[in-house]
C-alpha positions in Angstrom: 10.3 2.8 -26.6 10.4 0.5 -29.6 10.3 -3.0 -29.6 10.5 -5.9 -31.2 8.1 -8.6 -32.2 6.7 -10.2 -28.5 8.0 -13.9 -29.1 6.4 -15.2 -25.3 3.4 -13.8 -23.8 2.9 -15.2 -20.0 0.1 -14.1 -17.4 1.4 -13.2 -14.1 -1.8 -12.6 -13.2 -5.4 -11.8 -13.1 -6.5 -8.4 -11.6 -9.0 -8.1 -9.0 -12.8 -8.9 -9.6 -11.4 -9.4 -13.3 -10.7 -5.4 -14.5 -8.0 -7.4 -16.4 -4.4 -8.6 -16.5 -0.6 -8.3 -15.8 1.4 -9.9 -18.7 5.3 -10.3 -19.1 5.7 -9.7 -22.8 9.4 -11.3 -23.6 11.7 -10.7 -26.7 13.8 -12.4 -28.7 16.5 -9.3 -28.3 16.6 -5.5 -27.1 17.1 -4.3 -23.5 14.9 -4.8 -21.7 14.4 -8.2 -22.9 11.0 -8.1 -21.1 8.5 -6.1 -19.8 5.4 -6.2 -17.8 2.0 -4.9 -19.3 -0.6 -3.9 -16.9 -3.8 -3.9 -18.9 -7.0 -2.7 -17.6 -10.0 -3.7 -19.1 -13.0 -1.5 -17.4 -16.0 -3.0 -18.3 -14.8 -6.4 -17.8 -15.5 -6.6 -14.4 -17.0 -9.9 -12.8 -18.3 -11.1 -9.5 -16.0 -9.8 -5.8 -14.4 -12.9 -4.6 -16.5 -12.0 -1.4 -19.5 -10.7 -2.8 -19.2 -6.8 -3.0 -19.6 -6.1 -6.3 -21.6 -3.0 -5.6 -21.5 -0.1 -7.9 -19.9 1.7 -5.3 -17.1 -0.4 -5.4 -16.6 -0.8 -9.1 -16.2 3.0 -9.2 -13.8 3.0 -6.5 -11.8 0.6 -8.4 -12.4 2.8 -12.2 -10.5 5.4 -9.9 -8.0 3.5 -8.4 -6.5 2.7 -11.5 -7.1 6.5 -13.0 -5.2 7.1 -9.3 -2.1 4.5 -10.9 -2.0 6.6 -14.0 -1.9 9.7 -13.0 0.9 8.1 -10.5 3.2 6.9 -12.8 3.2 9.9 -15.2 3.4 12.9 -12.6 5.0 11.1 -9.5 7.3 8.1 -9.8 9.9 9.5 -11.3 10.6 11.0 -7.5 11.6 7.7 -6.6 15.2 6.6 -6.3 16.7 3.7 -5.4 15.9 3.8 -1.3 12.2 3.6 -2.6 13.1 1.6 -5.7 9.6 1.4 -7.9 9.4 -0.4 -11.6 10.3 2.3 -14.2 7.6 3.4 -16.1 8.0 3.0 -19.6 5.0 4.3 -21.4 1.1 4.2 -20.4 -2.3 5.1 -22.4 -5.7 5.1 -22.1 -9.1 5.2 -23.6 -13.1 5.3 -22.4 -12.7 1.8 -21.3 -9.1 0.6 -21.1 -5.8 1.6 -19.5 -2.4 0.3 -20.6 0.7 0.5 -18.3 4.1 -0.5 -19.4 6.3 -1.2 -16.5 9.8 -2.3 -16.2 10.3 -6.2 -15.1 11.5 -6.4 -12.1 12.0 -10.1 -11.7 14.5 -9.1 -14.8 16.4 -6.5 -12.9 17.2 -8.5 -10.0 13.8 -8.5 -7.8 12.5 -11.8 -8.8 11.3 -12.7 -5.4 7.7 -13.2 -3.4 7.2 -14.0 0.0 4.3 -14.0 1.6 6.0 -14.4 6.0 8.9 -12.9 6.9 11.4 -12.7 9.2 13.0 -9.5 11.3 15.8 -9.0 9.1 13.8 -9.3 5.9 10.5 -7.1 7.6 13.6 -4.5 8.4 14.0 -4.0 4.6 10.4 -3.1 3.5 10.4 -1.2 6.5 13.4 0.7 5.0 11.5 1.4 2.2 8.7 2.3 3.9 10.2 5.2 5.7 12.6 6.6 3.2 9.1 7.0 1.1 7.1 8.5 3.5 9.8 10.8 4.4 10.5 11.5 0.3 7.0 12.6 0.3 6.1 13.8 3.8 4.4 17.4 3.6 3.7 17.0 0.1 -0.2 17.7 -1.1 -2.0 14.2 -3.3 -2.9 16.1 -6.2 -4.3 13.9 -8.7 -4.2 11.1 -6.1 -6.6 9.5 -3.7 -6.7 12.7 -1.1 -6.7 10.0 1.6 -4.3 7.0 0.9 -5.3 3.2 1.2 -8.0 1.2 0.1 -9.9 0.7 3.6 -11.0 4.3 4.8 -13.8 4.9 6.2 -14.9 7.4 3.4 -15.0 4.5 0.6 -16.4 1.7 2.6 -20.0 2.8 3.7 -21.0 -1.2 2.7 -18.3 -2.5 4.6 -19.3 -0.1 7.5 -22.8 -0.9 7.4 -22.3 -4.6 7.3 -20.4 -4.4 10.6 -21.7 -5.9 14.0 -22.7 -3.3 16.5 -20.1 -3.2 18.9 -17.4 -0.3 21.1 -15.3 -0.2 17.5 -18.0 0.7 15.0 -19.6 3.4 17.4 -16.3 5.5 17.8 -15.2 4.6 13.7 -16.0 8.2 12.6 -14.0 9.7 15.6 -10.9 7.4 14.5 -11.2 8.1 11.0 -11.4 11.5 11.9 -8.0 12.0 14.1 -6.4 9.8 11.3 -7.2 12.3 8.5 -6.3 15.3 10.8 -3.3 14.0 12.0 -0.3 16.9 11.5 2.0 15.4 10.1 1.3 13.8 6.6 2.6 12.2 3.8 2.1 9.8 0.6 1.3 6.4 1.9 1.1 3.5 -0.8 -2.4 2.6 0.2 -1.4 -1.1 -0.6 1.6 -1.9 1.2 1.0 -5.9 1.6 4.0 -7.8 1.6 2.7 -9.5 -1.9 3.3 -6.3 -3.3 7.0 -6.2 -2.7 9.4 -7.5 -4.6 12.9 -8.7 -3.3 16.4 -9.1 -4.4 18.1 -12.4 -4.1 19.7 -12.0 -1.1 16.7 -10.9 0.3 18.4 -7.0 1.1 17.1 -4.9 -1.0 13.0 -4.3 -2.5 10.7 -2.7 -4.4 7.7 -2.0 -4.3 4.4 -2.8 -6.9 0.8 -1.9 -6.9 0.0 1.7 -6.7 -4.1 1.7 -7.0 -4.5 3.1 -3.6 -1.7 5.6 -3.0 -2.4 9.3 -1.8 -2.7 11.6 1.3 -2.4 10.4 5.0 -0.2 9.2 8.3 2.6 6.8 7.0 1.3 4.5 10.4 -1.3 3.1 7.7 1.0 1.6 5.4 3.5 0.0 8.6 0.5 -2.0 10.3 -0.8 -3.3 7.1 2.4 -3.9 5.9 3.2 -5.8 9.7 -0.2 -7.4 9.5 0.6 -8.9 6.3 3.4 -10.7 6.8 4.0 -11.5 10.8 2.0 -13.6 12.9 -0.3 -12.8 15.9 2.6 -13.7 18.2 5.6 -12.1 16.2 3.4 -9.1 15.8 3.4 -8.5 19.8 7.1 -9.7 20.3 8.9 -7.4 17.3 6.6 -4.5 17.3 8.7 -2.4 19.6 11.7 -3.7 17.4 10.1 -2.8 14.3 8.9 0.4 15.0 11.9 1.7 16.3 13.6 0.7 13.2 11.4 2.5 11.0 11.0 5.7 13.1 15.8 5.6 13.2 15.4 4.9 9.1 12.9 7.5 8.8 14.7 10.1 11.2 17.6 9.3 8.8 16.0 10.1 5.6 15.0 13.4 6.8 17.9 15.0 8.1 19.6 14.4 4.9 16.4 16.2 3.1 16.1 19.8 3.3 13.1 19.7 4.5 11.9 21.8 7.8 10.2 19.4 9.7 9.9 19.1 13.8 11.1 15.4 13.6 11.0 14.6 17.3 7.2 15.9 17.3 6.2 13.8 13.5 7.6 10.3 15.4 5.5 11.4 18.7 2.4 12.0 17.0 2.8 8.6 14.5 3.9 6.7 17.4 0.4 7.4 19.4 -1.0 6.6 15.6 0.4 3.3 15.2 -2.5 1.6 17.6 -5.4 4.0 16.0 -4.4 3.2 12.5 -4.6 -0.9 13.4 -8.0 0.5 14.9 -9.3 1.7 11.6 -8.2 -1.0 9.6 -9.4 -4.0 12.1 -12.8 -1.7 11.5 -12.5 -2.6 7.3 -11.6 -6.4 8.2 -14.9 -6.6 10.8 -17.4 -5.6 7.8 -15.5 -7.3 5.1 -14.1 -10.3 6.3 -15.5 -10.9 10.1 -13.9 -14.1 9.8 -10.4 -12.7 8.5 -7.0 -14.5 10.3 -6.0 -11.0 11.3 -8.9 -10.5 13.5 -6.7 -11.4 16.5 -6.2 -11.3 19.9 -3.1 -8.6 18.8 -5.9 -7.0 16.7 -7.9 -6.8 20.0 -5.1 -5.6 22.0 -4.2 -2.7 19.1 -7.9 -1.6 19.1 -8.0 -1.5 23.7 -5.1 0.7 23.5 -6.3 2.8 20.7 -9.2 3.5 22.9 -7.0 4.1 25.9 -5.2 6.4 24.3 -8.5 8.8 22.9 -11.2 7.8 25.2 -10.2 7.5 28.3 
């Protein structure tokens, strides 16, 4: 696209562990009259905010964003508007930089944050959830993380290590493993935080942001981080039936109207005996990252009991 001269350059802000920045570039006239510029600066890298700046992490993070490349120039463009994503504009890279240019979402009528929310509004990221994991279910991550999501076990031998001994960290591999062999699979975001959706102004419709981490695995990962993110110990264990069975009739939906052959009664049993085991694995991450984390709670607890009721006993 060409553009006119950038009259207003804001920050929105600064990446992680400073790999760079997100800028709204704004023009005096053209449509779009902005845009966002997601500039990645490789070698630029400072301290973790909690202290693991390993190398092993700062080449998990040189791939995340080759990960968000190769997403928006072979995969986006399978999103429509029940899965609504920024459009991608144009994107480049050299040795030690990537440049994405994105579509401004606060400009085409997502221009909201929130970082709680209530049934209604959880509904609607739910929605989105579940019309992308069925959009994608069955389909193989090439050029994507092979396992979705920033916390498995695979990438987070530090974290692992770090961990307390205790019931959870002994039986880690044997969750990580049913996880990654579960039958039914999809493309999860990998990031799916409720600070990385955007909403409209009557707080009905989203999209979504932030694709560093997206790839192969069971669409349970992104619903309890996306639940743990935004609801509160109590609300967690009062609306997770609720919830749940909103996302599993949305995502039943989705796939009858694809034409895709797919025992649907069998992918919502499996994901549904999931839902406890994923919390499992990422409670795991949290105990060698963050031991101290608010989400280590006594519905944390509770998720990680019944995961091992379900496989152990």
């Amino acid at each position: 696209m060409n553009y006119p001269p950038v009259v207003k350059t804001e920050t929105i802000q600064t990446l992680w562990s400073g790999y760079g920045k997100i800028l709204r570039l704004q023009f005096d006239e053209s449509s779009p009259k902005s845009i966002i510029a997601k500039l990645i600066n490789l070698h630029e890298a400072n301290s973790h905010p909690r202290g693991w700046n390993t190398d092993r992490s700062h080449l998990r993070k040189v791939k995340s964003y080759e990960v968000e490349m190769e997403w928006y120039k072979n995969w986006a463009y399978r999103c429509d508007a029940s899965c609504r994503i920024p459009k991608c504009y144009a994107s480049q890279s050299t040795d030690d930089q990537h440049l994405i240019i994105l579509e401004d979402l606060d400009a085409s009528g997502y221009p909201f944050r929130k970082s709680n929310l209530n049934v209604e509004e959880a509904k609607v990221v739910l929605k989105w959830l579940a019309n992308f994991h069925a959009l994608f279910l069955n389909d193989s991550p090439t050029g994507l993380w092979e396992e979705g999501t920033y916390w498995h076990l695979a990438t987070r031998p530090d974290e692992f290590d770090a961990m307390a001994d205790s019931p959870l960290k002994q039986k880690a591999f044997q969750i990580d493993e049913i996880l990654r062999n579960c039958t039914y699979k999809t493309i999860v975001h990998g990031d799916a935080k409720v600070a990385n959706f955007c909403f409209s102004k009557d707080m009905k419709q989203v999209a979504a942001v932030d694709f560093q981490y997206v790839g192969g695995g069971c669409g349970m990962k992104d619903v309890v981080y996306f639940l743990g993110s935004c609801l509160s110990e109590k609300e967690c264990e009062r609306l997770e039936e609720q919830l749940l069975d909103y996302y599993f009739q949305v995502l039943k939906s989705k796939l009858m109207q694809s034409d895709k052959v797919i025992d649907i009664g069998g992918l919502e049993k499996e994901w549904r005996i999931l839902f406890p085991i994923a919390w499992a694995d990422f409670t795991r991450f949290l105990l060698g990252w963050m031991p101290t984390h608010q989400k280590l709670n006594g519905y944390s607890e509770r998720m990680v009991e019944k995961a091992f009721s379900q496989i152990f006993s």
